[in-house]
N, CA, C and O atoms as a GROMACS GRO file, in nm:
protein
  456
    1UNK      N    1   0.085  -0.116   0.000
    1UNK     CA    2   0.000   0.000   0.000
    1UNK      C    3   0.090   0.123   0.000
    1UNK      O    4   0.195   0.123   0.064
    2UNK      N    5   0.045   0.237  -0.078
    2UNK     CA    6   0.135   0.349  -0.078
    2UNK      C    7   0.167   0.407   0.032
    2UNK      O    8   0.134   0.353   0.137
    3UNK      N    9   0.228   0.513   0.034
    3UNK     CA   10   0.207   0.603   0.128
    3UNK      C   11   0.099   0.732   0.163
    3UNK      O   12   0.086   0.793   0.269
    4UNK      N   13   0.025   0.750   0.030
    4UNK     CA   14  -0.108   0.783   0.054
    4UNK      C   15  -0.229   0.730   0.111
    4UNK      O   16  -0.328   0.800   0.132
    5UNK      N   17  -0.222   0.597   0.138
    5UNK     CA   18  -0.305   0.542   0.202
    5UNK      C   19  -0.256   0.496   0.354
    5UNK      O   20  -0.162   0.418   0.367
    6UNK      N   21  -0.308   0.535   0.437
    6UNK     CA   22  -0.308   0.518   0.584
    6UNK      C   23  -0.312   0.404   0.629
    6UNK      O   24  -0.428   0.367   0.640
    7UNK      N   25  -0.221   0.314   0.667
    7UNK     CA   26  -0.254   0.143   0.740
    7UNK      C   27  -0.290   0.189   0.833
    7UNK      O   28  -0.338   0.087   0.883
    8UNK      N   29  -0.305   0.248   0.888
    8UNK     CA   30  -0.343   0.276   1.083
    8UNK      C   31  -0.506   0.329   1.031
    8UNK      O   32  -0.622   0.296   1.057
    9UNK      N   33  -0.473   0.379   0.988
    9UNK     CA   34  -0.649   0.390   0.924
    9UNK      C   35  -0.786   0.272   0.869
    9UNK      O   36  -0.900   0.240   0.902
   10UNK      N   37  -0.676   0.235   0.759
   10UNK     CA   38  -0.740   0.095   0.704
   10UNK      C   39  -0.738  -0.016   0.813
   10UNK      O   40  -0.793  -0.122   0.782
   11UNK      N   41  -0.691  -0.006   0.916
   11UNK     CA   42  -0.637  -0.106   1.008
   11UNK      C   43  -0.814  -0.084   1.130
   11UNK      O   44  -0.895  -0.169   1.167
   12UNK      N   45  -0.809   0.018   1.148
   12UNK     CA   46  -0.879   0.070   1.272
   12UNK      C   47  -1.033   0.098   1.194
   12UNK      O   48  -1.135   0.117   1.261
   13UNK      N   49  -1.032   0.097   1.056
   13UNK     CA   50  -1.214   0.044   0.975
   13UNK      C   51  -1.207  -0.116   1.027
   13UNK      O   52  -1.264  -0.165   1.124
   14UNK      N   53  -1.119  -0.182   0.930
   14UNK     CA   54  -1.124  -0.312   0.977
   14UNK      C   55  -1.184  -0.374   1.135
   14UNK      O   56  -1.282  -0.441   1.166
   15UNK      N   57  -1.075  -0.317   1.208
   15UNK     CA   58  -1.101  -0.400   1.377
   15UNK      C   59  -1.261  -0.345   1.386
   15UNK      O   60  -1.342  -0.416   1.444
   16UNK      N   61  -1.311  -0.198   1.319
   16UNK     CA   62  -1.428  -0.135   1.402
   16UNK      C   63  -1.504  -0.274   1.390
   16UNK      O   64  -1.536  -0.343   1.488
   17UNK      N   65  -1.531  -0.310   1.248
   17UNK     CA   66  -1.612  -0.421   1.198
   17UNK      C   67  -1.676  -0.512   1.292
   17UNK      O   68  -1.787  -0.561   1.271
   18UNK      N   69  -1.608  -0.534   1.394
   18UNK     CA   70  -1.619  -0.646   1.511
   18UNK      C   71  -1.754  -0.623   1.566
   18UNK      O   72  -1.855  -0.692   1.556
   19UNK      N   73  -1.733  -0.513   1.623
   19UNK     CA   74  -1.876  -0.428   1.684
   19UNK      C   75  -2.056  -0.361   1.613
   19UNK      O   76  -2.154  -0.303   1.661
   20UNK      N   77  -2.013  -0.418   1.466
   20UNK     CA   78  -2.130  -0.420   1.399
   20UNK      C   79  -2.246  -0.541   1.424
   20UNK      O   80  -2.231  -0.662   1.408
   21UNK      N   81  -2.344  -0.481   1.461
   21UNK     CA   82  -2.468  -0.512   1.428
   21UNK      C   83  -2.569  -0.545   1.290
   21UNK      O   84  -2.685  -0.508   1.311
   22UNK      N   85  -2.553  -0.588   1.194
   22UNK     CA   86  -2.575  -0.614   1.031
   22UNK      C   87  -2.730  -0.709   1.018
   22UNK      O   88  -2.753  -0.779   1.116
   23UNK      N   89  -2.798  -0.713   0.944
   23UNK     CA   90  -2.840  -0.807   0.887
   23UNK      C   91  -2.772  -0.914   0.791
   23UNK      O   92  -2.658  -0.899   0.746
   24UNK      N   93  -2.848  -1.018   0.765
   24UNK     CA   94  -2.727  -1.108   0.639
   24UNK      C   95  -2.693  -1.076   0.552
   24UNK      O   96  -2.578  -1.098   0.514
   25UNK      N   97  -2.815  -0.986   0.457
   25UNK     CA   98  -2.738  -0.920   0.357
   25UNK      C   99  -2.653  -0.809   0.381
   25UNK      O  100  -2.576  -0.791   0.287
   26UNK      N  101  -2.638  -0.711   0.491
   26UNK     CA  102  -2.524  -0.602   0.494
   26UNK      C  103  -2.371  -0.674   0.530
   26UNK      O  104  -2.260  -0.633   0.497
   27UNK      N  105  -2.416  -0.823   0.630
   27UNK     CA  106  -2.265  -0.949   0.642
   27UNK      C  107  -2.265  -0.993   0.480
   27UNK      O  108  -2.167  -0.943   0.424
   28UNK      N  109  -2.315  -1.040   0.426
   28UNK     CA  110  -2.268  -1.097   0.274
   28UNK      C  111  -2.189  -0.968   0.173
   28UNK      O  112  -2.104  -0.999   0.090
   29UNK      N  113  -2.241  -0.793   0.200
   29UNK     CA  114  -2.199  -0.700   0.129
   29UNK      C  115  -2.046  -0.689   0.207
   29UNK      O  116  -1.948  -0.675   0.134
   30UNK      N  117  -2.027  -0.693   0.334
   30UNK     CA  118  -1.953  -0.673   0.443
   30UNK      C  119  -1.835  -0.782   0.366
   30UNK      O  120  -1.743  -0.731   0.301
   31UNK      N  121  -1.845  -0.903   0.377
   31UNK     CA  122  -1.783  -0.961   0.333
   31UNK      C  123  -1.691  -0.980   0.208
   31UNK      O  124  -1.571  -1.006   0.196
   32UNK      N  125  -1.807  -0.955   0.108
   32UNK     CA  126  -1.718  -0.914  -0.024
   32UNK      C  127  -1.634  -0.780  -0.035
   32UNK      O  128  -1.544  -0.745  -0.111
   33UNK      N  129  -1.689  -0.729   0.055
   33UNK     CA  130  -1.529  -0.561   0.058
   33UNK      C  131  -1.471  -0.604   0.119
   33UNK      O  132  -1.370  -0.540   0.090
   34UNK      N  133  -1.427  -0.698   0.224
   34UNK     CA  134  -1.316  -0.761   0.263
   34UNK      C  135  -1.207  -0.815   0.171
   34UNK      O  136  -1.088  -0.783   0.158
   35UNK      N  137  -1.296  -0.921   0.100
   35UNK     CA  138  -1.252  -1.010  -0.009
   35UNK      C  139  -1.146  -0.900  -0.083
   35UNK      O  140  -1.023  -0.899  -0.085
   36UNK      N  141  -1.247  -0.803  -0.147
   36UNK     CA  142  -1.192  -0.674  -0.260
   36UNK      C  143  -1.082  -0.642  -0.164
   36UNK      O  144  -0.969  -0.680  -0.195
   37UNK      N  145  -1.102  -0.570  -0.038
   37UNK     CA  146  -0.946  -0.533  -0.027
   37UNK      C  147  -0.868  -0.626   0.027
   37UNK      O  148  -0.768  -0.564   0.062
   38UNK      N  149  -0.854  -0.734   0.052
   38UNK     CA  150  -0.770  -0.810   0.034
   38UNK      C  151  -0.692  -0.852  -0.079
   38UNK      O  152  -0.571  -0.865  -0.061
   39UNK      N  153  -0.744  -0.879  -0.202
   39UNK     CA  154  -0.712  -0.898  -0.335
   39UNK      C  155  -0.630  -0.717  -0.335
   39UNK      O  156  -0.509  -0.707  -0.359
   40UNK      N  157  -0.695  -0.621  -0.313
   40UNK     CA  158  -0.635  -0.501  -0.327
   40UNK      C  159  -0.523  -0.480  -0.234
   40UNK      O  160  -0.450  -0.383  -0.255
   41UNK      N  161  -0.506  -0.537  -0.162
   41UNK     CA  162  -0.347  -0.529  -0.052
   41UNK      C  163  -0.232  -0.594  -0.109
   41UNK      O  164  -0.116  -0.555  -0.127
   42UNK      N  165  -0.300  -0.716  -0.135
   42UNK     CA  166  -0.236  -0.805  -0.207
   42UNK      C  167  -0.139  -0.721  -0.372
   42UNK      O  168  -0.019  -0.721  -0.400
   43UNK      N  169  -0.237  -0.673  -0.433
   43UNK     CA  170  -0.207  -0.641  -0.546
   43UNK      C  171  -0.166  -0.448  -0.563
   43UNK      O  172  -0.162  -0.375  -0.662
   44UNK      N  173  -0.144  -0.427  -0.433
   44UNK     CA  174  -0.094  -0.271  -0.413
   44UNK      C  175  -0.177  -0.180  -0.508
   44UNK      O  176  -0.152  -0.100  -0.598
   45UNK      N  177  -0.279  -0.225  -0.449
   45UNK     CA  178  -0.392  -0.111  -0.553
   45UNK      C  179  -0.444  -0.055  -0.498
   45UNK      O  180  -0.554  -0.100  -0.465
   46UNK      N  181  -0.405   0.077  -0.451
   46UNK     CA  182  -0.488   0.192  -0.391
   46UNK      C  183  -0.660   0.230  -0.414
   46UNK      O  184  -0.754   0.241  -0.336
   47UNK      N  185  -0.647   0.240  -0.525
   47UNK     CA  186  -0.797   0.202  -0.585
   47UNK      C  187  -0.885   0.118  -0.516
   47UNK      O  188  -0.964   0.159  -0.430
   48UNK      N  189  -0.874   0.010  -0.550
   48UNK     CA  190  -0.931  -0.131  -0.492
   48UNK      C  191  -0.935  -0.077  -0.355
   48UNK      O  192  -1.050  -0.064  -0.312
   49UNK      N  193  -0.824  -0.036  -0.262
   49UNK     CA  194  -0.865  -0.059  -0.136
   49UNK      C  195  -0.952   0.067  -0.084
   49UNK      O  196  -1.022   0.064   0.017
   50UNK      N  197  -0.932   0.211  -0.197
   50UNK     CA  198  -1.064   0.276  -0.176
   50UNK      C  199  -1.225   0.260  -0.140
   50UNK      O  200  -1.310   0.301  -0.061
   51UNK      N  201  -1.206   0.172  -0.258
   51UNK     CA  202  -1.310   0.122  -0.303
   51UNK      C  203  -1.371   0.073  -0.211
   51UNK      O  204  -1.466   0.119  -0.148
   52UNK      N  205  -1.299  -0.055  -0.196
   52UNK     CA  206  -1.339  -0.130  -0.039
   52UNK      C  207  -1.358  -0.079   0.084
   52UNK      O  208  -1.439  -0.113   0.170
   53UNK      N  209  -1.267   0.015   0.086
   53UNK     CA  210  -1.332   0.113   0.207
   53UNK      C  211  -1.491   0.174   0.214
   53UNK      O  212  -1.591   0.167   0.285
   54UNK      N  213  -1.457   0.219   0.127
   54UNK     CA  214  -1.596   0.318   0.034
   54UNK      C  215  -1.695   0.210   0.068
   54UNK      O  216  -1.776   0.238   0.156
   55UNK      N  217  -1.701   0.108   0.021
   55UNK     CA  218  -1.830  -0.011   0.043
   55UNK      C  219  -1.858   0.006   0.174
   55UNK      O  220  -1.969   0.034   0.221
   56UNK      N  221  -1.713  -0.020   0.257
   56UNK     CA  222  -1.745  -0.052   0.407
   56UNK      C  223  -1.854   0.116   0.461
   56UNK      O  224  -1.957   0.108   0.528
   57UNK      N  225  -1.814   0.203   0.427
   57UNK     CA  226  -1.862   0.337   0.507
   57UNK      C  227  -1.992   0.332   0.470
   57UNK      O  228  -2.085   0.372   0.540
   58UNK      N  229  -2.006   0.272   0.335
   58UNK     CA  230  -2.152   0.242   0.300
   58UNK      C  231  -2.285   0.165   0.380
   58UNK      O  232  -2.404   0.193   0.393
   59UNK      N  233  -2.211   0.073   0.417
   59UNK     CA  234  -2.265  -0.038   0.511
   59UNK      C  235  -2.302   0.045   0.653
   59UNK      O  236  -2.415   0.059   0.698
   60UNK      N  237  -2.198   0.086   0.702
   60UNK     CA  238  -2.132   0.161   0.783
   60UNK      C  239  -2.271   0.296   0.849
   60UNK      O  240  -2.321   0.329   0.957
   61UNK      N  241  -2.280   0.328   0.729
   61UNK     CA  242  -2.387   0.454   0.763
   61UNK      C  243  -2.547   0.432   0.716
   61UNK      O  244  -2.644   0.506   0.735
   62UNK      N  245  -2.538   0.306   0.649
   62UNK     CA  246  -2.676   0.244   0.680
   62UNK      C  247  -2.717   0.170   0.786
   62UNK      O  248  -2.832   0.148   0.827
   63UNK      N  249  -2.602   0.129   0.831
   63UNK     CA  250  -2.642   0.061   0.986
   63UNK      C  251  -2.653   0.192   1.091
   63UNK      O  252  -2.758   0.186   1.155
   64UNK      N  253  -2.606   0.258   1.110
   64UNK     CA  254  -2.655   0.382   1.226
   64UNK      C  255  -2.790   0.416   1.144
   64UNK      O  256  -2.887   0.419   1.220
   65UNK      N  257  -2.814   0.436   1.037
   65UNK     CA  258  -2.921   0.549   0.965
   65UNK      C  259  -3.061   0.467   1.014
   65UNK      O  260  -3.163   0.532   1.036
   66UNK      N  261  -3.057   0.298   1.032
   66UNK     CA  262  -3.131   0.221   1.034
   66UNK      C  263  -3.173   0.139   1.194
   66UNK      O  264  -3.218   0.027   1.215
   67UNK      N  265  -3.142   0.235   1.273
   67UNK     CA  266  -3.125   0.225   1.407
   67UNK      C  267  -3.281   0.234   1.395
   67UNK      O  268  -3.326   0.346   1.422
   68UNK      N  269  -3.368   0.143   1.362
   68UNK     CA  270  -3.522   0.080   1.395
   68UNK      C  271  -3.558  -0.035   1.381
   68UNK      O  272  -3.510  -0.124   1.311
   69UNK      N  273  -3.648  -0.036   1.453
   69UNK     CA  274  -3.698  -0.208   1.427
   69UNK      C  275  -3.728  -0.240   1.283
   69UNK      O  276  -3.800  -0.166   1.218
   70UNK      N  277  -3.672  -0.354   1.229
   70UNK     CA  278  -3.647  -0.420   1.079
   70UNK      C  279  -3.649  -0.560   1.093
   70UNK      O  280  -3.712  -0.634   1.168
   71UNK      N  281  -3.533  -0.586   0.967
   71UNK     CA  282  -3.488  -0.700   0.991
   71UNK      C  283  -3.400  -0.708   1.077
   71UNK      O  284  -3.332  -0.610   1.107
   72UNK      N  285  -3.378  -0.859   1.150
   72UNK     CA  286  -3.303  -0.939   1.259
   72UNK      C  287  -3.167  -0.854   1.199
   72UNK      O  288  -3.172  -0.820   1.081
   73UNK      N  289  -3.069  -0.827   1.264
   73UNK     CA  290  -2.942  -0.794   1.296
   73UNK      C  291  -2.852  -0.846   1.409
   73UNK      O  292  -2.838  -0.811   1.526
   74UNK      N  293  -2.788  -0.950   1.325
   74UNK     CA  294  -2.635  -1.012   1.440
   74UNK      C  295  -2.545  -0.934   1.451
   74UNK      O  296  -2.534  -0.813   1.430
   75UNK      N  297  -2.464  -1.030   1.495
   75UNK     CA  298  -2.337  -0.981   1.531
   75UNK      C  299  -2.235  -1.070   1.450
   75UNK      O  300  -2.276  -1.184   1.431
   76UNK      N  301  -2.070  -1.033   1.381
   76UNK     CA  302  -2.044  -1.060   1.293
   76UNK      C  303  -2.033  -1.208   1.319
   76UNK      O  304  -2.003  -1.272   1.419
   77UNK      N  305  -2.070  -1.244   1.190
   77UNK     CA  306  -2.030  -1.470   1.154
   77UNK      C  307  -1.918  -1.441   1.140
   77UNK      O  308  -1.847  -1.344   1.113
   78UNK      N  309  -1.912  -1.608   1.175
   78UNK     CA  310  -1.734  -1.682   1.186
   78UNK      C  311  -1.752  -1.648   1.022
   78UNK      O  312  -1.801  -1.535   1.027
   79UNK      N  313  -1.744  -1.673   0.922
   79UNK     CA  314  -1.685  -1.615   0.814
   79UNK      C  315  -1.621  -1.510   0.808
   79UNK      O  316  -1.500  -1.526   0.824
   80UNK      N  317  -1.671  -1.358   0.783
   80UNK     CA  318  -1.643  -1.224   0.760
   80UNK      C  319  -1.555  -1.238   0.893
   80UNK      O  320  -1.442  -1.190   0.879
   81UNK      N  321  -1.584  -1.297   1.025
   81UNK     CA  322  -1.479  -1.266   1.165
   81UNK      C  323  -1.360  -1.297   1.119
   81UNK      O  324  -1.267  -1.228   1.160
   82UNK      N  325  -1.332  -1.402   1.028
   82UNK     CA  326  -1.204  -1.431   1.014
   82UNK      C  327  -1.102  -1.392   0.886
   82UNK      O  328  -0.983  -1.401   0.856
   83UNK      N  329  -1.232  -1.340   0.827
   83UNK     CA  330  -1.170  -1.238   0.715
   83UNK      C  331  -1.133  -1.119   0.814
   83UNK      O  332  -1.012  -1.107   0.837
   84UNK      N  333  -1.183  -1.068   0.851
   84UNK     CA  334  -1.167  -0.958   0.914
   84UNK      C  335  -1.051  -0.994   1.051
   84UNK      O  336  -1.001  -0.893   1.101
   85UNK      N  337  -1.018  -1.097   1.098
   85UNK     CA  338  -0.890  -1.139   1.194
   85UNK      C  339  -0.815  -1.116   1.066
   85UNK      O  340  -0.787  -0.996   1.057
   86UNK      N  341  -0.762  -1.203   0.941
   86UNK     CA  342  -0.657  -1.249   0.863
   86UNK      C  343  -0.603  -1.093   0.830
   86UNK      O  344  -0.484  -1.063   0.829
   87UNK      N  345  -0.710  -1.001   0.803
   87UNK     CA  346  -0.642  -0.823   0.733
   87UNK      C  347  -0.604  -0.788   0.884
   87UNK      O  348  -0.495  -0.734   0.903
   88UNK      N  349  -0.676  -0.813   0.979
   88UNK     CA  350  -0.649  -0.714   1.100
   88UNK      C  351  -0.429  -0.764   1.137
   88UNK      O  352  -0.330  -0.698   1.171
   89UNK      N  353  -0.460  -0.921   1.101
   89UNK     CA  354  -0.297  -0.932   1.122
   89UNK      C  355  -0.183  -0.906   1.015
   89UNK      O  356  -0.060  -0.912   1.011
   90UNK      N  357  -0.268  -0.878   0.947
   90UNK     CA  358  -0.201  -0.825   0.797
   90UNK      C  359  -0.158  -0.705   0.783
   90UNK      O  360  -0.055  -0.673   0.723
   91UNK      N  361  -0.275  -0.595   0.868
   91UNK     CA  362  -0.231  -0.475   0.887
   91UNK      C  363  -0.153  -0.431   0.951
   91UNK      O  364  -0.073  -0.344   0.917
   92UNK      N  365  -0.167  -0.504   1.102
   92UNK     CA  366  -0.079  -0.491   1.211
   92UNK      C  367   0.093  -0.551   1.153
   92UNK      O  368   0.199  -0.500   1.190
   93UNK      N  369   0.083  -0.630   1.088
   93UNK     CA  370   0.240  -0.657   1.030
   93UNK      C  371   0.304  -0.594   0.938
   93UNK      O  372   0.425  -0.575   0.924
   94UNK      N  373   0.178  -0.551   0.852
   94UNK     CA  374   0.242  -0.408   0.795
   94UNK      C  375   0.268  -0.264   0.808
   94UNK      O  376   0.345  -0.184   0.755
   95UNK      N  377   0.163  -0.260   0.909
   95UNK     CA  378   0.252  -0.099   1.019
   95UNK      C  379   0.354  -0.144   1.055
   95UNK      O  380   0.448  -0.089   0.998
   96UNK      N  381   0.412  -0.294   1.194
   96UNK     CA  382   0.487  -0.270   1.203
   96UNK      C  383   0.634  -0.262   1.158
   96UNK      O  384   0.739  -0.226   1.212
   97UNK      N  385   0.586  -0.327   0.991
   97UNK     CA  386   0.668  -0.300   0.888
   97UNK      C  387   0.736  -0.121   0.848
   97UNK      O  388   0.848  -0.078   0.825
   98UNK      N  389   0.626  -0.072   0.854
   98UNK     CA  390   0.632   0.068   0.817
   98UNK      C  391   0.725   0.129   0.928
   98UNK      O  392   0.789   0.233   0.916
   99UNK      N  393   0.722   0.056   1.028
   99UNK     CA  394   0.733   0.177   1.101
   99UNK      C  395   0.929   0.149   1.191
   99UNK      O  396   1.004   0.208   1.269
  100UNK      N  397   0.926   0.014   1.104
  100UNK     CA  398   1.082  -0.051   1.127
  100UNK      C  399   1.179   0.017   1.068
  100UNK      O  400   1.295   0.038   1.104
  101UNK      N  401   1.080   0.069   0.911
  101UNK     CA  402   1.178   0.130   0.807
  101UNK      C  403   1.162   0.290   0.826
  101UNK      O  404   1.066   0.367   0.831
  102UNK      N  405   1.312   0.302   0.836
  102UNK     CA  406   1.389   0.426   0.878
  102UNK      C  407   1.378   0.558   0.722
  102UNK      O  408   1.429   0.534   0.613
  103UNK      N  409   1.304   0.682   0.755
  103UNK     CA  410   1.255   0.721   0.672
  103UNK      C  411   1.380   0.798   0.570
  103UNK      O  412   1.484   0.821   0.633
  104UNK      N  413   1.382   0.827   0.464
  104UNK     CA  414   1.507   0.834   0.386
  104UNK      C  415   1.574   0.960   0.462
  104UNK      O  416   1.517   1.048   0.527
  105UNK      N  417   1.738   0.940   0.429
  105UNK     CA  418   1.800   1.028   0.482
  105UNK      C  419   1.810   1.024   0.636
  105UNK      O  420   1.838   1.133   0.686
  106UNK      N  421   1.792   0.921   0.721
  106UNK     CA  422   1.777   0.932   0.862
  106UNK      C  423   1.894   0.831   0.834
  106UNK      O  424   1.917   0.757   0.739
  107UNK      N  425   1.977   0.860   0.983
  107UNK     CA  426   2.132   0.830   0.961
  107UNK      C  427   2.109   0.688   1.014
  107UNK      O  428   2.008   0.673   1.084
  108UNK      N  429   2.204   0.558   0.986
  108UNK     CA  430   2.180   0.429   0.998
  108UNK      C  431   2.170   0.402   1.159
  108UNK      O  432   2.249   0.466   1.229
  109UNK      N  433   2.078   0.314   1.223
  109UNK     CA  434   2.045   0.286   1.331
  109UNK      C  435   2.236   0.171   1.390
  109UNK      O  436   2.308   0.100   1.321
  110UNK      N  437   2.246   0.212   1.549
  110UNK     CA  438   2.352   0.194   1.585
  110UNK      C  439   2.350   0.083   1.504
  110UNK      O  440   2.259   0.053   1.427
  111UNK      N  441   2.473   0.009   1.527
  111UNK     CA  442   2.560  -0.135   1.441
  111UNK      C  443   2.503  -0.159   1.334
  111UNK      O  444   2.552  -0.251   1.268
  112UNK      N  445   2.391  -0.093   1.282
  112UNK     CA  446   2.394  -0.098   1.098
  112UNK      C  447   2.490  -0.011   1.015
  112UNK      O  448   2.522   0.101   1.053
  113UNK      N  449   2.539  -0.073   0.886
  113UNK     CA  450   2.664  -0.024   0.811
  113UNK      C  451   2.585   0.110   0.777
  113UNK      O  452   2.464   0.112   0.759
  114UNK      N  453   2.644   0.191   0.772
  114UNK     CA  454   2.606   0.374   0.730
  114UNK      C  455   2.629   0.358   0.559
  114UNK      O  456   2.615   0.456   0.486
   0.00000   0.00000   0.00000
């Protein structure tokens, strides 16, 4: 992911996910923007993981907007939970990727060659 796109950001949509309340079809929509940005992490496509974001905020602000009695609304399935574990450790390994690497021009960390 570039550096225009925020892992601590994309990281902290992801974990919110946990705490949703959905019907099956907003978990089946929920799910496939997972899928998308995964394939989009995978394939360093900023786009894609817009995108996938974009779906999620979608979901996101129909579930507050829909704060009435409807249809049944769970709490997330072992499916999407473990999509949503596999990016959450994905993200977390890639911040702390980001944040290992020393930003250009910063002088070499002790006992590394300069």
């Amino acid at each position: 992911m570039s550096d225009r796109l925020n892992v601590r950001g994309v990281l902290r949509r992801v974990e919110a996910i946990e705490d949703w309340s959905l019907t099956d079809a907003e978990w089946r929509a929920v799910g496939a923007a997972l899928e998308v940005l995964a394939g989009a992490l995978d394939a360093a496509d900023d786009a894609g993981v817009r995108a996938a974001l974009g779906t999620l905020q979608e979901v996101e602000e129909a579930r507050r907007a829909l704060a009435r009695p409807g249809p049944v609304r769970t709490y997330i399935p072992q499916q999407q939970r473990e999509q949503r574990n596999i990016l959450v450790r994905r993200l977390t390994l890639d911040l702390n990727r980001e944040s290992a690497v020393p930003p250009p021009g910063a002088p070499p960390a002790p006992g590394q060659p300069g």
